[in-house]
C-alpha positions as CSV (number, residue, x, y, z in Angstrom):
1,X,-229.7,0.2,-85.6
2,X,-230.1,3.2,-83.6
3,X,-232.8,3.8,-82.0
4,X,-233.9,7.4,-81.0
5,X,-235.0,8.8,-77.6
6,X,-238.9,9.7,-78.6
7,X,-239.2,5.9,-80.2
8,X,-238.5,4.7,-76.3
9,X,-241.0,3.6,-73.7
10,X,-240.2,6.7,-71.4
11,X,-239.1,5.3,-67.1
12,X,-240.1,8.5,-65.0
13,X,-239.4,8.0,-61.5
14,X,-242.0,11.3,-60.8
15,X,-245.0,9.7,-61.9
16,X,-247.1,8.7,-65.1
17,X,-247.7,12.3,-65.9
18,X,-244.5,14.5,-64.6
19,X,-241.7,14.7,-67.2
20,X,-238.5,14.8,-65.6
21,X,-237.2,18.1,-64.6
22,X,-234.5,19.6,-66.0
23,X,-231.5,20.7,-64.1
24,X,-231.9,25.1,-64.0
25,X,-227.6,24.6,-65.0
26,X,-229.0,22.6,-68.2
27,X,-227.6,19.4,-69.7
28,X,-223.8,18.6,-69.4
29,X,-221.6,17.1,-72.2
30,X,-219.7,14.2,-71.3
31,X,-216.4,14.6,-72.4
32,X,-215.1,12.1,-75.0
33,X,-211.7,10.5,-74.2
34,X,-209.0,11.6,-76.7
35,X,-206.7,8.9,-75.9
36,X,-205.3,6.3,-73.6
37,X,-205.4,7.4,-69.7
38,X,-202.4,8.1,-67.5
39,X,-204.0,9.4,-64.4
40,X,-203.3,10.0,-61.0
41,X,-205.9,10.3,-58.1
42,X,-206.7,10.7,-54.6
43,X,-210.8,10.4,-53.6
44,X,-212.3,12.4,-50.9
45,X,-213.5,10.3,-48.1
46,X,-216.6,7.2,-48.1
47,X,-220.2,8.3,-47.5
48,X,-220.7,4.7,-45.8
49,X,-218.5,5.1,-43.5
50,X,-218.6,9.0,-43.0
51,X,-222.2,8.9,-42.0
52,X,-221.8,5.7,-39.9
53,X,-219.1,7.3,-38.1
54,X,-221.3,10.7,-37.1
55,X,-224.0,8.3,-35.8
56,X,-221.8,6.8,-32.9
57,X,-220.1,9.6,-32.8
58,X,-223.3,10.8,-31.6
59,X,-224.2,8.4,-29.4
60,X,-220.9,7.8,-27.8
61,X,-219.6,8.6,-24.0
62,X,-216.8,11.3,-25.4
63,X,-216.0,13.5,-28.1
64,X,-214.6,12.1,-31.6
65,X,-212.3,13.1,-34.4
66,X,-213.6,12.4,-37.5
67,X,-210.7,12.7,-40.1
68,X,-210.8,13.2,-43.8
69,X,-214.5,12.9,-43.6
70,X,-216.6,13.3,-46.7
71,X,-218.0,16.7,-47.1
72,X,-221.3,16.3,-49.6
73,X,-224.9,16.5,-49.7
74,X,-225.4,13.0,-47.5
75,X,-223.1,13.7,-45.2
76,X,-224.4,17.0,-44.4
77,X,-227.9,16.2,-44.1
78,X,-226.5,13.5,-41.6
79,X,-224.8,16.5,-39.8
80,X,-227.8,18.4,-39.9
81,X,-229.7,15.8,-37.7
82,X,-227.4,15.3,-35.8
83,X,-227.1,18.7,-34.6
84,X,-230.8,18.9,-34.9
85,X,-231.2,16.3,-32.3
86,X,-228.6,18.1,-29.7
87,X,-225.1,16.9,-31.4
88,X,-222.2,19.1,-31.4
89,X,-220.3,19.0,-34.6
90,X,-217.4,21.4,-35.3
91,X,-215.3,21.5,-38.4
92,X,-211.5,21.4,-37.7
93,X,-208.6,21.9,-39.6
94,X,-207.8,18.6,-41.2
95,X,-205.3,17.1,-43.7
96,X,-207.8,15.3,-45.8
97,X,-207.5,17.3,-48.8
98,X,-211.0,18.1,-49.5
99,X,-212.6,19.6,-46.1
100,X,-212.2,20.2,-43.0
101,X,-211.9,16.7,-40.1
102,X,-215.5,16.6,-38.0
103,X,-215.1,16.8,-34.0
104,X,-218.3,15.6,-32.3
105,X,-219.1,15.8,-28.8
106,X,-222.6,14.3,-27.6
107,X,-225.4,15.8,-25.7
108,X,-228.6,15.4,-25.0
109,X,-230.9,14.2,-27.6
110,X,-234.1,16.5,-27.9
111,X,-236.8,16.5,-30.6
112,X,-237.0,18.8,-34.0
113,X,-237.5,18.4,-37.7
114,X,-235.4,16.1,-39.6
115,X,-235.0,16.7,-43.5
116,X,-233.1,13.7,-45.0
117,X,-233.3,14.5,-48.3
118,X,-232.8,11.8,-50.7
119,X,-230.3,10.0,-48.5
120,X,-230.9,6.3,-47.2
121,X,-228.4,6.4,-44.1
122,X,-229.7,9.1,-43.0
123,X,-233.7,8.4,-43.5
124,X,-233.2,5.1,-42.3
125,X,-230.2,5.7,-39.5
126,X,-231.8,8.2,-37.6
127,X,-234.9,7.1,-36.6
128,X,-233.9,4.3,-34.4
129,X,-231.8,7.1,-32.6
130,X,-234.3,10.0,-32.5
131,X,-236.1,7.7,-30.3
132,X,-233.6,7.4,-27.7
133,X,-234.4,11.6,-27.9
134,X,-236.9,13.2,-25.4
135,X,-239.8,14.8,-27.3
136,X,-241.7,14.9,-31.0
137,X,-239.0,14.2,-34.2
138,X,-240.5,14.8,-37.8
139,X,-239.1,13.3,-40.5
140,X,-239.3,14.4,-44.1
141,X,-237.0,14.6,-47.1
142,X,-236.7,15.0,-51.6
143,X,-240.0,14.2,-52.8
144,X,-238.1,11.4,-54.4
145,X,-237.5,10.1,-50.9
146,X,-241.4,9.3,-50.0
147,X,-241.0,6.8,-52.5
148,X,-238.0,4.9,-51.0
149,X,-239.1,1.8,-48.5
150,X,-239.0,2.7,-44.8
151,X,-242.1,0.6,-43.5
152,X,-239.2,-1.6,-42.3
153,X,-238.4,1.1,-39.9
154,X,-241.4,2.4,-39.1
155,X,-242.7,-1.2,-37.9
156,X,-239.4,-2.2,-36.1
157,X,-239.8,1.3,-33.6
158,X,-243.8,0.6,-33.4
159,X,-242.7,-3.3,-32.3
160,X,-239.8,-1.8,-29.9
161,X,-242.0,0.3,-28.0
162,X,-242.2,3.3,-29.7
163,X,-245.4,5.9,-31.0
164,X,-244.7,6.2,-34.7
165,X,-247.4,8.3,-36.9
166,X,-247.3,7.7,-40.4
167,X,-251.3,7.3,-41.6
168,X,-250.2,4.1,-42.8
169,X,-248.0,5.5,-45.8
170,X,-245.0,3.1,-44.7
171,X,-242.9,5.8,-45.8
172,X,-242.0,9.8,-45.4
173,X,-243.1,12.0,-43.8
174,X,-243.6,10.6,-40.9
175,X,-243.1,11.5,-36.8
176,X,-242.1,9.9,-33.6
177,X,-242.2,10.3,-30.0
178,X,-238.4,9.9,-28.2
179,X,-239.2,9.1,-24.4
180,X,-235.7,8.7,-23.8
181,X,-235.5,5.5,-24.2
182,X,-236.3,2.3,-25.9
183,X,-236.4,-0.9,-24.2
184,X,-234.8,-3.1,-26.8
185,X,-234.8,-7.0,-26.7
186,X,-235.9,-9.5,-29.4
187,X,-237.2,-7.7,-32.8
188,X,-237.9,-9.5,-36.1
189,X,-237.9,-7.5,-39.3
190,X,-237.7,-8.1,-43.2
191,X,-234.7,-6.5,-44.3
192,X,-234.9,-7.6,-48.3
193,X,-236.0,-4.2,-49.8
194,X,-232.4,-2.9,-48.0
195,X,-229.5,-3.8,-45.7
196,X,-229.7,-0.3,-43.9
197,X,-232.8,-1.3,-41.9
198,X,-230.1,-3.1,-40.2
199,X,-227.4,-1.0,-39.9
200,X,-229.2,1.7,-38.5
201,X,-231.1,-0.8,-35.4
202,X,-227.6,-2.5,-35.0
203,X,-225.9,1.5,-34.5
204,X,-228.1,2.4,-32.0
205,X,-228.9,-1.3,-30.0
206,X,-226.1,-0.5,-28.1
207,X,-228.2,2.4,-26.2
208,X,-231.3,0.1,-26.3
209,X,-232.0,-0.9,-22.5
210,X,-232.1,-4.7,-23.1
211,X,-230.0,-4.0,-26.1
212,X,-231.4,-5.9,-29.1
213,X,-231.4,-9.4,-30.8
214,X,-232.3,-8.6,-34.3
215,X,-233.4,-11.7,-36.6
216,X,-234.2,-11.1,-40.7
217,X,-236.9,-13.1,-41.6
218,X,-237.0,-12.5,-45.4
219,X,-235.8,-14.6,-48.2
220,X,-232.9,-12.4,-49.1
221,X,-230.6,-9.7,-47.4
222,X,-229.2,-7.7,-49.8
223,X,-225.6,-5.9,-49.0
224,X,-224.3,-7.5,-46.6
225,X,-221.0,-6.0,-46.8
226,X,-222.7,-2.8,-45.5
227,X,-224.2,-5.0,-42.5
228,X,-220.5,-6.4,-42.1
229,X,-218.9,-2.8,-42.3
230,X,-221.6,-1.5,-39.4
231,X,-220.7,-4.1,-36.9
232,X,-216.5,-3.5,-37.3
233,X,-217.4,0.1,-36.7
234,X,-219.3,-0.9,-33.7
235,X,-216.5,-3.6,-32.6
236,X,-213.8,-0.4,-33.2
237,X,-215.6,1.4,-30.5
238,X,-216.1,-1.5,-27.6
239,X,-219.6,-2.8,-28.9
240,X,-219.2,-6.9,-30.0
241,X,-222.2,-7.9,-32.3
242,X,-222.3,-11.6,-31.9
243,X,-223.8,-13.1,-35.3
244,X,-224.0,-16.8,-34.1
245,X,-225.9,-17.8,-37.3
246,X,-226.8,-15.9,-40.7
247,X,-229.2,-13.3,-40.7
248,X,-229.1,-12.9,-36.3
249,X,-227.3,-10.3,-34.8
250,X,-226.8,-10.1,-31.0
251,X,-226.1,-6.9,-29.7
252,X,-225.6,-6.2,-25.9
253,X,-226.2,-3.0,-24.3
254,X,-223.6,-1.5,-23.8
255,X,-221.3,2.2,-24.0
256,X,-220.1,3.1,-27.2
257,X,-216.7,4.3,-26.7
258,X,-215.2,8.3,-28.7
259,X,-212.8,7.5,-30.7
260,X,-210.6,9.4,-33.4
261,X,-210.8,8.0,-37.2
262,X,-209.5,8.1,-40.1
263,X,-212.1,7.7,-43.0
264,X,-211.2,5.7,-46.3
265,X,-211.3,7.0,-49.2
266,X,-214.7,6.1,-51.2
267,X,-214.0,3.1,-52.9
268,X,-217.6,3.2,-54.7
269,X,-217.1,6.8,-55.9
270,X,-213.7,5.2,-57.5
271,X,-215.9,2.9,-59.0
272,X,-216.4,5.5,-62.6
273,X,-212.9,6.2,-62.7
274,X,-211.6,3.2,-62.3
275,X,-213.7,2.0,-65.1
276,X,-212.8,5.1,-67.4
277,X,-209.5,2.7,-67.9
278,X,-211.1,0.0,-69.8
279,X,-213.3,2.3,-71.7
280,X,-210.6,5.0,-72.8
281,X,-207.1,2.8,-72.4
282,X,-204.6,3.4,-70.7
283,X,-204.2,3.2,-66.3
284,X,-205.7,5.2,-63.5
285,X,-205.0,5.0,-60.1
286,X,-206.6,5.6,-57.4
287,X,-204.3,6.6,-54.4
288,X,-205.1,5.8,-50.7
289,X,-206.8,2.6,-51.9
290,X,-206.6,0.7,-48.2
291,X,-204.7,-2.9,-48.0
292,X,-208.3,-4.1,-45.9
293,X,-211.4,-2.6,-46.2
294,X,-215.5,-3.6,-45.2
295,X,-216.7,-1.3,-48.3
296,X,-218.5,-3.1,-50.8
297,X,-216.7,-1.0,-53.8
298,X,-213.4,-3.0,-53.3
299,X,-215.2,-5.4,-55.3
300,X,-214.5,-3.1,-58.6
301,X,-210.7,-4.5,-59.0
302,X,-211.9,-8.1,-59.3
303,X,-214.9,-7.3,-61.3
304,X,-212.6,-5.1,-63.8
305,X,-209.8,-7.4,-63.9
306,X,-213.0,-9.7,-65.2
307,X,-214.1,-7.4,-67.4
308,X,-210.4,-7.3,-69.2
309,X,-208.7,-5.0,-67.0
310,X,-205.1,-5.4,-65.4
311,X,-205.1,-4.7,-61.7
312,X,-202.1,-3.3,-59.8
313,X,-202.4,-3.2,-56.1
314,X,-199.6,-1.6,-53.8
315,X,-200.4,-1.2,-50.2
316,X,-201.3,2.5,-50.6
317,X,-203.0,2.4,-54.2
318,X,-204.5,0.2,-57.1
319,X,-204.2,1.0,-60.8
320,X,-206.7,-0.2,-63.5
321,X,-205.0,-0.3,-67.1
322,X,-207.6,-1.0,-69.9
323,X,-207.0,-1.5,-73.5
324,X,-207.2,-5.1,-73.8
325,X,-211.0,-4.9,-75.0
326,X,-214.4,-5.2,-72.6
327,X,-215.7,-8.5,-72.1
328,X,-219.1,-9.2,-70.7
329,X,-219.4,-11.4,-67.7
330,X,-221.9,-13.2,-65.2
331,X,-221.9,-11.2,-61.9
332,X,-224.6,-11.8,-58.8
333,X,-225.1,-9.0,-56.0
334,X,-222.8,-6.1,-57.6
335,X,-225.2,-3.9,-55.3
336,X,-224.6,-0.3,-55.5
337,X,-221.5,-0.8,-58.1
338,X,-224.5,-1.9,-61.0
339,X,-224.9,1.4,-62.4
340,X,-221.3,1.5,-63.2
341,X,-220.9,-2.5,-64.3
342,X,-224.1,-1.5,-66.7
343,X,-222.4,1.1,-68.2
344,X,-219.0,-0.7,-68.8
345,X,-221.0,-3.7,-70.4
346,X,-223.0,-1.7,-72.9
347,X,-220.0,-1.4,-74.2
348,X,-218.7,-4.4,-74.2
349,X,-218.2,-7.2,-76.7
350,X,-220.2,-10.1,-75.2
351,X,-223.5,-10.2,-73.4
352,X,-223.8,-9.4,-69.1
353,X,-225.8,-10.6,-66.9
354,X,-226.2,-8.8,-63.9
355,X,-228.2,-10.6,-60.8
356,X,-229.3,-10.4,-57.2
357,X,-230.0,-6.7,-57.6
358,X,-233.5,-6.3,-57.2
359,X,-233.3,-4.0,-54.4
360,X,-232.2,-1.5,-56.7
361,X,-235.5,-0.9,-57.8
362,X,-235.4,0.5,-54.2
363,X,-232.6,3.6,-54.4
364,X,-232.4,6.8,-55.3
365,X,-234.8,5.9,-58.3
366,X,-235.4,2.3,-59.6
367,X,-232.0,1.9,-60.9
368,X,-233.3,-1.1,-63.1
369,X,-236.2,0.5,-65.0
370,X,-233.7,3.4,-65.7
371,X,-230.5,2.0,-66.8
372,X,-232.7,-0.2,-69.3
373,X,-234.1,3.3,-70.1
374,X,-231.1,5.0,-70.9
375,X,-228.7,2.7,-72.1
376,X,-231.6,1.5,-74.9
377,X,-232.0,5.3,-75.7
378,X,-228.8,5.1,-77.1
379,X,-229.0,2.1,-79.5
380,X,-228.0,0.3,-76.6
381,X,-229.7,-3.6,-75.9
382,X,-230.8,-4.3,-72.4
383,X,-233.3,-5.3,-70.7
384,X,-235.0,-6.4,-67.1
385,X,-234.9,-9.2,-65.1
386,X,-236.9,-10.9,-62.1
387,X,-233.3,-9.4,-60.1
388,X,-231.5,-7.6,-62.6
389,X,-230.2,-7.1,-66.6
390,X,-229.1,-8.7,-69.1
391,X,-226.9,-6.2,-71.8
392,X,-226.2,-7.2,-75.0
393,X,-223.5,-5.7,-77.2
394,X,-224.6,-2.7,-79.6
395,X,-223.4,0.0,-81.0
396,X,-224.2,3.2,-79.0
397,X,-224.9,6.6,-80.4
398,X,-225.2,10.1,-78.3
399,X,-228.2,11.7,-76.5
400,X,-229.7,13.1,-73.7
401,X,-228.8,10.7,-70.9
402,X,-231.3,11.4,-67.6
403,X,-229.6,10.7,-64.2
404,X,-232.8,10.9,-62.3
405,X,-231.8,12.5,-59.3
406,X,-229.4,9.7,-58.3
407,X,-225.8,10.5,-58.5
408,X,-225.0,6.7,-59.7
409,X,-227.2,7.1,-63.4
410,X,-225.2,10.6,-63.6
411,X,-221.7,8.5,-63.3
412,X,-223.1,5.6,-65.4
413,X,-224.1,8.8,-68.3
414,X,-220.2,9.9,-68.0
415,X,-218.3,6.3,-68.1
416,X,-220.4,5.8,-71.6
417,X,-219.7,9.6,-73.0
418,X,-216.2,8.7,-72.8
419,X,-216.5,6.2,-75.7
420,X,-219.5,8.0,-77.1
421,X,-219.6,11.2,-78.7
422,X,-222.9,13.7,-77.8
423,X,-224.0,12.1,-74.9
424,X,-225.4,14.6,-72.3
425,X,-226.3,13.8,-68.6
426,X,-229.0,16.0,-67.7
427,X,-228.3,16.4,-63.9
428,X,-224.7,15.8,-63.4
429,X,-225.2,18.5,-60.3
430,X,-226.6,15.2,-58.5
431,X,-223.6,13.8,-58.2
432,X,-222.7,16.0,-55.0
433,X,-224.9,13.8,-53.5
434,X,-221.9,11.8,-52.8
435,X,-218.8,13.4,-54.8
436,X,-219.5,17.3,-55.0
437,X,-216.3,17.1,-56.8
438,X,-216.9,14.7,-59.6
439,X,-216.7,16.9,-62.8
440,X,-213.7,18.6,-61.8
441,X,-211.9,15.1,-60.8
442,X,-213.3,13.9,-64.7
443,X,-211.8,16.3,-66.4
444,X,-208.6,16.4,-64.3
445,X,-208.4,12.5,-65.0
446,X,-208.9,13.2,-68.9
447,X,-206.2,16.2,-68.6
């Protein structure tokens, strides 16, 4: 049976009392698929790696050429910063297709005001290098982002050394003092609420004086493909990471070296469209779809092909063809690919199970609370777990589908409108969080 939006227990990420805004553009209707796929596409370039990339870019001993970068709301926050903190970053003609390549040339890092917005890399990237700075840094963002984990952060600069003031929040706003230096050396830290507390120590350690040995003391570290993909960045520009056991990186101080790249396509961001083939029939394919890759959202072929898919995989592209049915499955750490895995399996035939995911609660929003949300607004069945959902099969009617600021919910709301007439996605504008171009690449895939 149905069940309608008012009879639901409401998830608000703003608070007990805020409803959730509406976006000032209105709700958007998901298109329906009219038939089987045949699509053809090429990605703009990953926020992982893009915003990983600017960092030691910044802190390198040369200029860089980032090309193909991503251009979207992350990434320029990120360049923001940067340039905020005395980074020079030009736009250059580039053959990416959807933006201009990024040359950045380093330079003295000062003090200023930092707004990160609702972005992770750059909230929790940043700090570790605004203390190299000399001088005051404030940090601030969405008011979304002062409910995101960051004590992580804040403790790990307090333990290296540096004056952090936060009036005990454990999260933004807060401020630090850049002396020009940090003295580095052994730090332990609880990573478990999110693998960029890591990344972003491991990218600037190399500038650390004693450079850093990092240990994670908690009882889980989730993502560690995004740990993995920040130290063979670092190894690309002269700076080995020695991991001699799990859950202890080495890192010696040392220069990071400029260096010209060429940004993959986001294989996450492919993540919906790749999907959109075992919903609607049919193939897409994703061009530029690397032969090797450290981004966690290569992981969509296998968990596809699982899910009833056929996977094609050339050395420059892989195709998805669907129309063999959607079939549940058993899947542990899917990580920042959930909100699209949720949305195939509510409408699949058998029950999921999705696990090792409670760091979700974490991102943008609580991921958890709101894909149970949404998904049972619909007529859907699913519910929450210690460390992630379970989804039965139902049958799904339309409605208003709330994204909740986070670009992932406003792709999850799409993937089911394809198979489900009159659902809406409130905020699909949040998607340029990561893919400023994600309605216009949905419809062309549908064309």
């Amino acid at each position: 049976m149905a069940i309608s939006k008012a009879a639901q227990p409401q998830f608000n990420p703003y608070g007990d009392d805020d409803p959730v805004p509406e976006p000032d553009g209105g709700p958007w209707a998901a298109p329906v698929a009219a038939g089987p796929l045949s699509a053809v596409l090429r990605l703009p370039g990953s926020k992982s790696l893009t915003n990983r990339e600017l960092v030691l870019a910044a802190l390198a001993n040369g200029p860089s050429l980032l090309r193909a970068p991503l251009h979207s709301r992350d990434t320029a926050l990120m360049i923001e910063a940067l340039r905020t903190l005395g980074t020079t970053i030009e736009e250059v003609p580039g053959q990416g297709g959807f933006g201009a390549d990024l040359l950045v040339t380093p330079g003295e890092l000062f003090g200023g005001s930092i707004d990160t917005g609702l972005a992770g890399t750059v909230m929790r990237f940043l700090p570790p290098v605004a203390a190299l700075a000399l001088g005051p840094v404030a940090f601030d963002g969405d008011e979304a982002a002062r409910k995101r984990p960051m004590r992580t952060t804040i403790d790990s600069l307090r333990a290296l050394g540096v004056d952090v003031s936060d009036d005990g929040r454990g999260a933004l706003p807060f401020s630090l003092y850049g002396t020009g230096a940090v003295q580095g050396g052994e730090l332990s830290i609880d990573a478990s609420a999110s693998s960029q507390f890591v990344s972003g120590l491991l990218l600037a350690a190399p500038r650390f004086e004693q450079g850093l040995r990092l240990r994670h003391t908690g009882a889980t570290l989730p993502s560690l493909p995004h740990i993995e993909m920040t130290v063979t960045c670092l190894a690309a520009r002269g700076v080995i990471v020695e991991n001699p056991e799990p859950g202890l990186w080495i890192v010696p101080p040392s220069e990071i070296q400029a260096l010209d790249v060429d940004i993959e396509p986001d294989l996450s961001n492919a993540g919906p469209f790749l999907a959109a083939a075992l919903v609607a029939g049919g193939t897409v394919t994703v061009q530029g779809w690397p032969e090797h890759t450290t981004q966690v959202g290569a992981r969509m072929a296998d968990i596809l092909r699982d899910m009833g898919g056929r996977i094609t995989q050339t050395p420059d592209s892989l195709t998805v063809e669907g129309g063999q049915g959607i079939h549940g499955i058993t899947l542990d750490e899917s990580s920042e690919l959930a909100p699209t895995v949720a949305a195939v399996a509510a409408l699949a035939d058998s029950e999921t199970v999705l696990t090792g995911i409670a760091h979700l609660r974490g991102h943008e929003t609580d991921r958890l609370a709101a894909l149970v949300a949404e998904i049972n607004a619909l007529g859907g069945d699913a519910t929450e777990t210690d460390d992630g959902l379970v989804i039965r099969p139902a049958q799904l009617t339309g409605g208003l589908w709330h994204a909740y600021e986070d670009h992932r919910m406003a792709t999850a709301g799409a993937i089911i409108g394809l198979a489900t007439p009159g659902v809406d996605v409130d905020d699909i504008d949040s998607t340029s969080k990561t893919l400023p171009q994600f309605v216009e690449l949905w419809k062309t895939m549908l064309a």
